[in-house]
ZABARO-255202 format. One record per residue (C-alpha): residue in one letter; x, y, z. Coordinates in steps of 0.5 Angstrom, whole numbers, plus 500, padded with zeros to 3 digits. Layout:
BEGIN
AXYZ ...
//
This chain:
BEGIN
X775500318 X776496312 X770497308 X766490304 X767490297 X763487292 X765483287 X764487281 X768493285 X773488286 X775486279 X777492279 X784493283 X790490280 X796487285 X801491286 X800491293 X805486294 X810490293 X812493299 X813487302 X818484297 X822490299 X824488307 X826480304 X830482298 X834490299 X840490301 X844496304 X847500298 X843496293 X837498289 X831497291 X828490288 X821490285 X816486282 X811489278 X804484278 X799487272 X794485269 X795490264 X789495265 X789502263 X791505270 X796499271 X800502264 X800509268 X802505274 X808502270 X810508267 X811511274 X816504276 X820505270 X821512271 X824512278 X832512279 X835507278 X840507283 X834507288 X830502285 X830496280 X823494277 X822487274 X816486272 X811480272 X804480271 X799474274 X805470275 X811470280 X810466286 X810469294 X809463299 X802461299 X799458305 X792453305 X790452312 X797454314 X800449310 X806452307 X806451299 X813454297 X818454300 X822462301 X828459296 X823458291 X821466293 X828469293 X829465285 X822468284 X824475285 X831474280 X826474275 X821480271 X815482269 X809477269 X801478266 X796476270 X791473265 X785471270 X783479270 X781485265 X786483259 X788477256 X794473256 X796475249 X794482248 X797484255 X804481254 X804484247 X803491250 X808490256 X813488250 X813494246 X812499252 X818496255 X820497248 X819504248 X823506254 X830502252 X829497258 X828490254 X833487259 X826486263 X824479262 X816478261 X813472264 X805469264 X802464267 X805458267 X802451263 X802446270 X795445273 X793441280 X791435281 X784432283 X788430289 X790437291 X797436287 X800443285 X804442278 X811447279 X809450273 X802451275 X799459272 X795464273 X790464267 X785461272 X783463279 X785457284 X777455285 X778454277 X784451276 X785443274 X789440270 X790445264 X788452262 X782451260 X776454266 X770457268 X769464268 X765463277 X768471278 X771473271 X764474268 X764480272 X768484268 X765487260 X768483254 X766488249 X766496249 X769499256 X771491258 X777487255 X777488248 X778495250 X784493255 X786488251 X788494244 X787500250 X781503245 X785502239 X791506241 X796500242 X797500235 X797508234 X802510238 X806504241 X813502238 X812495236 X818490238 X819485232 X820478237 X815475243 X819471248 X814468251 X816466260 X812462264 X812463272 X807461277 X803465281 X801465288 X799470293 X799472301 X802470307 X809469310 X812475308 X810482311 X805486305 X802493304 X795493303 X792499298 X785497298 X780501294 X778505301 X784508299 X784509292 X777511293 X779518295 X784519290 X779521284 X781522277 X779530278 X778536273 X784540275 X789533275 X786531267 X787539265 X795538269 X796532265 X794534259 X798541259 X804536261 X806531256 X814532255 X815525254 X812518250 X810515255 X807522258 X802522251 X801515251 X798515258 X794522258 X791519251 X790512254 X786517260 X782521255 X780515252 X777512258 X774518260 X771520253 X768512253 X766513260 X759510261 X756516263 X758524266 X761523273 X768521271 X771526274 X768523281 X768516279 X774513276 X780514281 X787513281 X787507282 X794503281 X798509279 X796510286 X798504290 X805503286 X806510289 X805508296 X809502295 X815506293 X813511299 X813506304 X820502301 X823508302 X820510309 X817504311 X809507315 X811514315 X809514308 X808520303 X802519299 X797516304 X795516311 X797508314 X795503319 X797496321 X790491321 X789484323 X785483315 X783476312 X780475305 X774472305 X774465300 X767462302 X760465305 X757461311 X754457314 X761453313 X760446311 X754446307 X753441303 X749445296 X755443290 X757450289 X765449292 X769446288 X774445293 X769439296 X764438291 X764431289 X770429293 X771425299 X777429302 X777436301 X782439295 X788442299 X786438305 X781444307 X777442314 X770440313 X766446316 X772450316 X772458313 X774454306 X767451306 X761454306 X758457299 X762458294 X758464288 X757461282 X756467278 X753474277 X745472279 X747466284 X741466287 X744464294 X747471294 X741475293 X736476299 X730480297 X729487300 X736485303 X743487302 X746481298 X750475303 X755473298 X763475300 X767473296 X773476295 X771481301 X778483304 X775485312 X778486319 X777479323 X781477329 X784470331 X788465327 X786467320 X788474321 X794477318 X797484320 X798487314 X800495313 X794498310 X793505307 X786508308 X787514305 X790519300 X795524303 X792532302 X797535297 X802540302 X801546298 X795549300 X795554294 X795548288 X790546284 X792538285 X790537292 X792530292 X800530294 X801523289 X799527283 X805532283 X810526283 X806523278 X806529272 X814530274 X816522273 X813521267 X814528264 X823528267 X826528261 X830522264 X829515262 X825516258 X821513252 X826513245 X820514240 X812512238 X811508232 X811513228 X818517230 X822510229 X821511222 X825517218 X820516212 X814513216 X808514211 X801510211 X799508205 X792503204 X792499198 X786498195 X786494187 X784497181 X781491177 X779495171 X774491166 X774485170 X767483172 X767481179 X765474181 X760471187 X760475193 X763471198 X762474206 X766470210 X764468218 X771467221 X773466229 X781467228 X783461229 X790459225 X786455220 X781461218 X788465216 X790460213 X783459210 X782467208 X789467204 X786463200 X780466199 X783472196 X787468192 X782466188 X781470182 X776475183 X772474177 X770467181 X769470188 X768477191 X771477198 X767481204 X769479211 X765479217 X770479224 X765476230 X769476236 X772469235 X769467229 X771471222 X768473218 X769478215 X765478220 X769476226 X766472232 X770473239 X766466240 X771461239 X778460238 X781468239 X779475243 X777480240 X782485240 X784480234 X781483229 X787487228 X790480225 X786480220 X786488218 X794486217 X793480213 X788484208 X794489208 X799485206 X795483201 X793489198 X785489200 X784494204 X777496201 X775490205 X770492211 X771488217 X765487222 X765485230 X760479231 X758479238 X763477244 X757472247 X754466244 X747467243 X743467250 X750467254 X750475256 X747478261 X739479261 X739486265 X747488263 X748485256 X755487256 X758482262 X755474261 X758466262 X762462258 X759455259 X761453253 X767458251 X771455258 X773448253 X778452249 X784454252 X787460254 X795458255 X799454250 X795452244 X789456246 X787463246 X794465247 X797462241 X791465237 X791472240 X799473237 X798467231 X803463234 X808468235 X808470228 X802477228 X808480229 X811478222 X805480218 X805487216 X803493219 X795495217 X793503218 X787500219 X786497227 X781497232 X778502235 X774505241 X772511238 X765512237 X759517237 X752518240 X749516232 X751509234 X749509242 X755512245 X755516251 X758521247 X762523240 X769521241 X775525237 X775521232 X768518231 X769516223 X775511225 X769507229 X769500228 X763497224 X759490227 X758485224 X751487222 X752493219 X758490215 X752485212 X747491211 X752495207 X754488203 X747487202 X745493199 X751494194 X748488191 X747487184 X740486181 X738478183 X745478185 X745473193 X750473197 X755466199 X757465206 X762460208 X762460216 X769458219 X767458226 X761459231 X755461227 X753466232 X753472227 X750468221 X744466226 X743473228 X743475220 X739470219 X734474226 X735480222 X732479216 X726478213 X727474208 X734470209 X733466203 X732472198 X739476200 X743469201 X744464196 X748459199 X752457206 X758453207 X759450214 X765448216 X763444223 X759439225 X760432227 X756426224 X759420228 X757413225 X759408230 X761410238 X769410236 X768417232 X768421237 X768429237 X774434238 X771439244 X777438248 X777440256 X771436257 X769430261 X763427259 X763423252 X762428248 X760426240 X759435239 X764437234 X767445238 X764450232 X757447234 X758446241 X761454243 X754456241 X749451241 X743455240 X746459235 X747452230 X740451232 X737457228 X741456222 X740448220 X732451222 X732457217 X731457210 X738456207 X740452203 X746449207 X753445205 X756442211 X763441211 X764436218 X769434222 X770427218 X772429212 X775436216 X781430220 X781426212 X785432209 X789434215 X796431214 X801437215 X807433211 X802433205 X801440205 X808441206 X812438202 X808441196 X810448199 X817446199 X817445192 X812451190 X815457187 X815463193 X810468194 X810472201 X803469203 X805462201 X812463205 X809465210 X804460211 X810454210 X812458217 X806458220 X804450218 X812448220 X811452227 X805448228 X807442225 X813442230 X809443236 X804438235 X810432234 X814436240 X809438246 X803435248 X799442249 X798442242 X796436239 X790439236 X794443231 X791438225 X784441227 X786448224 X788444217 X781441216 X779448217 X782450209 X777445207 X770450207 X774455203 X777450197 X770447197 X767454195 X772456191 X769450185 X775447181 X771441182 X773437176 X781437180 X777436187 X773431186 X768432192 X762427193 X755429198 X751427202 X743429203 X741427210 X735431214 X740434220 X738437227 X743441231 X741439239 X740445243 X736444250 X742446255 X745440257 X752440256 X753432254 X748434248 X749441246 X751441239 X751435237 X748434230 X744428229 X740425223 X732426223 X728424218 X722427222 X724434224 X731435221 X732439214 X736436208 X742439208 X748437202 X754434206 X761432204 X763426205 X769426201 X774429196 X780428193 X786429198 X792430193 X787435189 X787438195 X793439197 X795441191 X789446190 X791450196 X799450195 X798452187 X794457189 X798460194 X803460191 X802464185 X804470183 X797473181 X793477187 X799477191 X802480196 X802487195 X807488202 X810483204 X812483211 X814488217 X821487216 X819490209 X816495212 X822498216 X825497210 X821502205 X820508212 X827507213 X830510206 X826516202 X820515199 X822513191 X817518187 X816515180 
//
């Protein structure tokens, strides 16, 4: 029997489980077997992934996709995709599903350098695609796999109903999205990205093998397979996937890994394979075919309580689904719908439950519902499919080329940090940042600034940067890595980085902090022009140099870790703990400048720390807010349909800007007027063009170029002149006001915060509540431009390394010692 599964359980299986199936459509006699690989880019899936990429080729082919490449897909038995569409779809390669434990940038990156690694760059690599599905139930043929279908409208900005299940810090997706930090440490790392798109669909019409975790469940991670595992680490990929494995083991939420963390995919793509080559008489687990169904909406079928997106608002169903019908019952709204929770009772919420049923909506499906004992009695693996796994990864065969470090004759790691002697030092300047493409832009000028005007400390939130960074906004945060390699290339790593808070304020969890909603985080996009895009920096991550410095999973008791890791002075620092140690480095009556680029999350949990804020913070500048004049001055939050006036900084953390313009501080407000005034790429271009040539003032010509051409070449990216009004906050700070010319304003402000999504965020004149704050009304737009192409473009404080291919160049050939 099938056992129900809940949600949270079920977030946890990737689907390879469609892999048998392809085998009986597409393998022709003598030809190899043909497979597709769907991974959502988890740890257990890169064990999984080795496994694939070690077997005979003769035998087997693997082409690899990850949220993406489409089956047959079947709504109340309406065939969606026709098999020509399948047999094309198999010709293609490795797609990433995006919806799950990894993000599209992230998991894409890493699939690359793996494939990299072991010499198969023939494999291509595609994700969700940018199409959509109409109100009326259309889908798009490049419809993707960044949301789940009950998300899916017309773009790839959506709500997280399921998704929120999954952590977004520590042991979540950040983890997966770097694999603890051991990307960076190990991986080799591919120079370009090409970026493919599929569609994604799932189930019907053709046969399936099923790997449930009922299966998986009995295949636990042992002591005796660690300890083999870990004496048996003959190739790169057999290291990389035994210290992904420690890593998982040492940050383990508590001490019962060795029972509770199972063989999850590595298991399942062994079973596919077993049952390609022998159909049920598989190898690995014990096999039976079942009538199973999975269960999309909970009873009683019809009701009418909002909670179904397939017939909510809608006078006919999307998909043409039947009214009363199994699609139209209760659909769960989240982790604490109260529809689901029955008190003294087990919960009555299915979704997603894969179960045994019988009549027109069953599938006979061949299911494994255990793992096979090992044949030989006298081994320490009792599992048969553990043996084949320590000898595929570890045959020589095949095998991984080199790690990061072996490719380079002369690799060496080098920190640069500068020596500014008798100088003294300017204002210290902690910047919030949530790594979008103009915060980047915005640090380059920063530290191009000279020293004796400003001191940089950064501060990372998730998605806004600081050098704090915040993973609120525009970027994940396993981006962090960005920054730390900017820093590099430009000579300062002695610039601490601290990790903000990866939920706005009030969105987590109340009884476990480390999952929550994304009401407001669901505006920002996460294909073309959105998170994907920021989380590799429009394709040019890979193009700045290679920073030592990364984040990492490696922690310790002190800091509330279940248990001290190896390395734990390599932990990442937070947000907070980087303003503390800043503010006790403080000169006597010294205050610190903040200039905040993103949600003011971190600001606002600063402002919660500290007793006396104003005593330690001298000023802020605020790039955000919207202050309309007339009912045409709309605000920028895309994927909304209500008529919004919110500008997006305030509105991804309404209460977080509440807090600030409530506080104490003394503010200057940087809003979206003036911000749209100042973004005019052919100014800031031309002036580029004919700027002498530093390797930061090149590389953000490339950068605005690449933007420039995909606002004026595709309609996903028509908010790119958003990211240009970001520079604004740090030319302001900076001074120069003689050449700037700024004008303000002072007008008694309130941020909006009470919950109701057509408000939040909005900032509005109040003379009776608001606080004064000093507001931006203007400033020279030719000095503008000038102040910030001069800057970058002179060769103090400049680029100390200027790019990858530098880099290659200098481990390459013998280190010169002078």
């Amino acid at each position: 029997m099938l056992q129900q599964k809940n949600l949270w359980v079920l977030l946890a299986m990737v689907n390879i489980i469609g892999l048998a199936g392809f085998n009986y459509l597409c393998h022709a006699e003598g030809k190899p077997h043909r497979i597709v690989l769907d991974t959502d880019v988890d740890t257990d899936d890169l064990l999984a992934l080795f496994y694939l990429l070690k077997l005979n080729r003769s035998e087997f082919e693997l082409e690899v996709t990850g949220l993406v490449c489409s089956l047959v897909h079947r709504v109340d038995g309406q065939q969606m995709t026709s098999f020509d569409d399948l047999v094309l779809c198999l010709l293609q390669a490795v797609t990433v599903s995006t919806n799950s434990w990894s993000d599209a940038g992230h998991g894409v990156s890493q699939i690359y350098d793996i494939l990299y690694m072991m010499g198969r760059d023939d494999v291509a690599v595609g994700m969700g695609g940018e199409g959509g599905i109409a109100e009326d139930g259309h889908i798009f043929p490049d419809v993707g796999g960044f949301l789940p279908l009950a998300e899916q409208g017309n773009t790839t900005a959506g709500g997280c109903r399921y998704r929120q299940a999954i952590p977004v810090g520590l042991r979540g997706r950040l983890d997966f999205d770097s694999n603890y930090g051991l990307r960076k440490a190990f991986l080799p790392q591919v120079h370009n990205l090409h970026l493919g798109y599929g569609i994604a669909v799932l189930h019907s019409g053709i046969p399936l093998t099923l790997v449930p975790l009922d299966a998986t469940n009995t295949i636990p991670t042992n002591e005796n397979f660690f300890k083999a595992f870990e004496q048996n680490q003959h190739t790169y990929e057999a290291q990389y996937g035994f210290r992904s494995l420690k890593m998982t083991r040492d940050t383990w939420s508590n001490d019962h890994f060795y029972t509770s963390h199972y063989m999850w995919d590595p298991f399942a793509a062994g079973v596919a394979v077993s049952a390609m080559r022998r159909g049920a008489e598989n190898e690995f687990a014990e096999m039976e075919y079942m009538n199973i169904t999975v269960v999309t909406s909970d009873e009683p079928y019809g009701i009418s309580d909002r909670s179904n997106p397939f017939f909510k608002d809608r006078d006919a169903p999307r998909f043409n689904l039947t009214k009363g019908g199994v699609h139209s019952g209760h659909v769960q709204t989240g982790l604490r719908d109260p529809f689901c929770f029955v008190e003294n009772e087990k919960g009555r919420c299915e979704d997603g439950y894969t179960k045994e049923v019988s009549g027109a909506e069953a599938v006979r499906v061949l299911v494994a519902t255990r793992a096979k004992p090992s044949p030989d009695r006298n081994s320490t693996l009792d599992r048969a499919f553990f043996k084949s796994f320590l000898d595929v990864l570890n045959d020589p065969r095949q095998s991984g080329r080199f790690n990061f470090t072996t490719q380079f004759p002369h690799y060496k790691e080098v920190l640069y940090k500068p020596d500014f002697g008798t100088k003294r030092l300017g204002k210290p300047v902690v910047f919030d940042m949530d790594m979008s493409v103009g915060d980047f832009l915005a640090l380059f000028y920063l530290l191009k600034v000279p020293v004796q005007e400003i001191n940089v400390k950064v501060i990372v939130q998730n998605t806004t940067m600081g050098i704090v960074v915040s993973p609120t906004g525009w970027a994940n945060a396993a981006t962090i890595d960005i920054v730390y390699d900017l820093l590099h290339m430009m000579g300062r790593d002695d610039i601490p980085v601290g990790l903000g808070d990866v939920f706005a304020m009030n969105q987590s969890d109340p009884l476990f902090s480390a999952v929550g909603d994304c009401k407001y985080l669901k505006v920002i996009p996460h294909g073309s022009g959105g998170l994907l895009d920021s989380d590799t920096l429009y394709g040019l991550a890979r193009d700045l140099p290679r920073s030592p410095r990364r984040y990492t999973a490696e922690n310790s008791v002190k800091y509330g870790a279940p248990r001290d890791t190896d390395h734990p002075e390599l932990r990442q620092p937070l947000a907070l703990e980087i303003w503390e140690s800043v503010v006790k480095t403080l000169d006597p009556g010294s205050k610190i400048t903040v200039l905040t680029n993103g949600p003011l999350t971190s600001l606002a949990k600063i402002i919660q720390n500290e007793n006396d804020i104003s005593s330690v913070i001298r000023e802020v500048y605020v790039v955000g807010g919207h202050i309309s004049h007339n009912r045409t001055e709309k605000g920028n939050v895309p994927n909304i349909d209500l008529d919004h006036y919110t500008e997006l900084n305030m509105f991804l953390d309404p209460l977080a800007a509440k807090t600030v313009f409530e506080s104490s501080l003394d503010i200057t407000l940087i809003p979206l007027g003036i911000q749209r005034r100042v973004g005019s790429f052919p100014e800031i271009l031309e002036r580029l063009r004919k700027m002498n040539t530093t390797p930061e003032a090149l590389f953000a010509r490339r950068l605005l170029s690449r933007l420039y051409h995909l606002k004026e070449t595709h309609y996903r990216y028509q908010h790119m002149d958003t990211f240009l009004g970001e520079i604004l906050g740090a030319v302001v700070l900076a001074g120069n006001f003689s050449k700037l010319d700024p004008t303000f304003l002072v007008k008694p402000i309130k941020v909006l915060a009470e919950g109701v999504e057509s408000e939040d965020g909005g900032v509005v004149t109040d003379e009776k509540q608001g606080r004064l704050v000093k507001i931006v009304e203007n400033v020279n737009l030719g000095a503008y431009y000038d102040l910030f192409t001069e800057q970058l473009s002179s060769k103090e404080q400049s680029a100390v390394i200027g790019s990858f291919d530098e880099q290659r160049r200098n481990w390459s050939v013998p280190l010169k010692l002078t």
